[in-house]
C-alpha positions in Angstrom: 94.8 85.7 188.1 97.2 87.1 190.5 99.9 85.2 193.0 97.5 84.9 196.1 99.8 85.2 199.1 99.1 81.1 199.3 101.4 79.8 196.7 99.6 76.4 196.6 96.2 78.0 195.6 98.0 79.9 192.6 99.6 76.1 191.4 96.4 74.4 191.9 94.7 76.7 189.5 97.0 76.2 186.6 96.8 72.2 187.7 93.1 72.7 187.1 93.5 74.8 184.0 95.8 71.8 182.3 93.7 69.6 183.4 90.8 71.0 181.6 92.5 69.8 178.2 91.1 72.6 176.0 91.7 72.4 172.4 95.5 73.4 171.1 96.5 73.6 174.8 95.8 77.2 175.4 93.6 78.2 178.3 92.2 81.9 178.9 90.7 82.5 182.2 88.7 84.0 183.3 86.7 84.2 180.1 84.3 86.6 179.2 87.0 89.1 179.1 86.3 92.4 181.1 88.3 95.7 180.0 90.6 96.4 183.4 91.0 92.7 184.6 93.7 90.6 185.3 93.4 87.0 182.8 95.9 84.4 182.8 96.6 82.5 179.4 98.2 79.1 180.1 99.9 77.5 177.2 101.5 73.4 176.6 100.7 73.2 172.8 102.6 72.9 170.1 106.1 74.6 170.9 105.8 73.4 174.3 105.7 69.6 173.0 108.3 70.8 170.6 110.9 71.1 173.5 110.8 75.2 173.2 113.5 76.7 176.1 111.5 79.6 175.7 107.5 80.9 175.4 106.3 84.4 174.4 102.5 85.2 174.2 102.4 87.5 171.1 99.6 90.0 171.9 97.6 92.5 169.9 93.9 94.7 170.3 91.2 95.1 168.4 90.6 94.3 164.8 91.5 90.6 164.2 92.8 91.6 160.9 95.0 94.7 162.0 96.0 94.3 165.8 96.8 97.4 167.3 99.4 98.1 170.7 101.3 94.5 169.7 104.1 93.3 171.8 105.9 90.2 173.1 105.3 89.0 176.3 107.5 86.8 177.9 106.0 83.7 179.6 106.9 81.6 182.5 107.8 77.8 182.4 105.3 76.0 184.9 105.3 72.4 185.4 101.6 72.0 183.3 103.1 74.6 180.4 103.7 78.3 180.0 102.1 81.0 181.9 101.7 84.5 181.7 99.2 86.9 183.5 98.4 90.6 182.2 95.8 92.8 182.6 93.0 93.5 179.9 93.6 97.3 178.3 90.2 99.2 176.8 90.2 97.9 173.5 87.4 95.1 172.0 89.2 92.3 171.4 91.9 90.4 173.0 94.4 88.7 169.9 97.7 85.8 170.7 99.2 83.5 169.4 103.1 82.4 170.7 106.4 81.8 169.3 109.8 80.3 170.8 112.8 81.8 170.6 114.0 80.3 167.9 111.3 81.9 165.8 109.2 78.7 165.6 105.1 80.1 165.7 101.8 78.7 167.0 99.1 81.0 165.8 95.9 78.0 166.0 97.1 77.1 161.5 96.7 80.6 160.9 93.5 82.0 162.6 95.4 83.0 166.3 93.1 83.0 169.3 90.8 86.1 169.6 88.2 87.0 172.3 85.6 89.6 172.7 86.9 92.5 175.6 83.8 93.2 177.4 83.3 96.6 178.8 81.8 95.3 182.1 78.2 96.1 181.7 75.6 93.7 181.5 73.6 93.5 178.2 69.7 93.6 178.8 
């Protein structure tokens, strides 16, 4: 989701996303995933009821076993949680899971998070 130009739209959609209470605290939208667009991952879970001074969304494509392209994104302290907004690379799945920065992890007991990357064509 990117800033809209009104700032109060853009904090009334991660006030609806933390208010949607998903499991673990971690909210992907929009879901289905299309390859090319913009998603926002909203995090208050674990680290962030921990007291963590710092988020990052730990990111990685494809295989669930073997991510591919990994990296550490650093997220941004909201008042409903941690927030970060990337766009979708061409791959077919879209792997997380976060750490602090004290090296504390929240990867869902082990399984991380992982959605399906659609390519943007309709099934029939």
């Amino acid at each position: 989701m990117s800033h809209p130009s009104n700032f109060g739209e853009y904090q009334a959609r991660l006030r609806s996303m933390y208010e949607a209470d998903y499991p673990q605290g971690v909210v992907v939208d929009p879901t289905p995933i299309t390859a090319g667009q913009e998603i926002t991952v909203l995090y208050y879970g674990l680290l962030t009821k921990s007291g963590a001074d710092q988020v990052f969304l730990h990111v990685g494509y494809d295989d669930a076993r073997e991510w591919r392209n990994v990296s550490n994104l650093k997220m941004s302290k909201t008042g409903w949680g941690w927030v970060k907004t990337l766009e979708i690379p061409e791959y077919t799945r879209f792997n997380f899971c976060f750490k602090d920065s004290a090296d504390n992890w929240d990867n869902n007991n082990g399984i991380n998070w992982s959605f399906e990357i659609h390519n943007g064509n309709r099934r029939n």
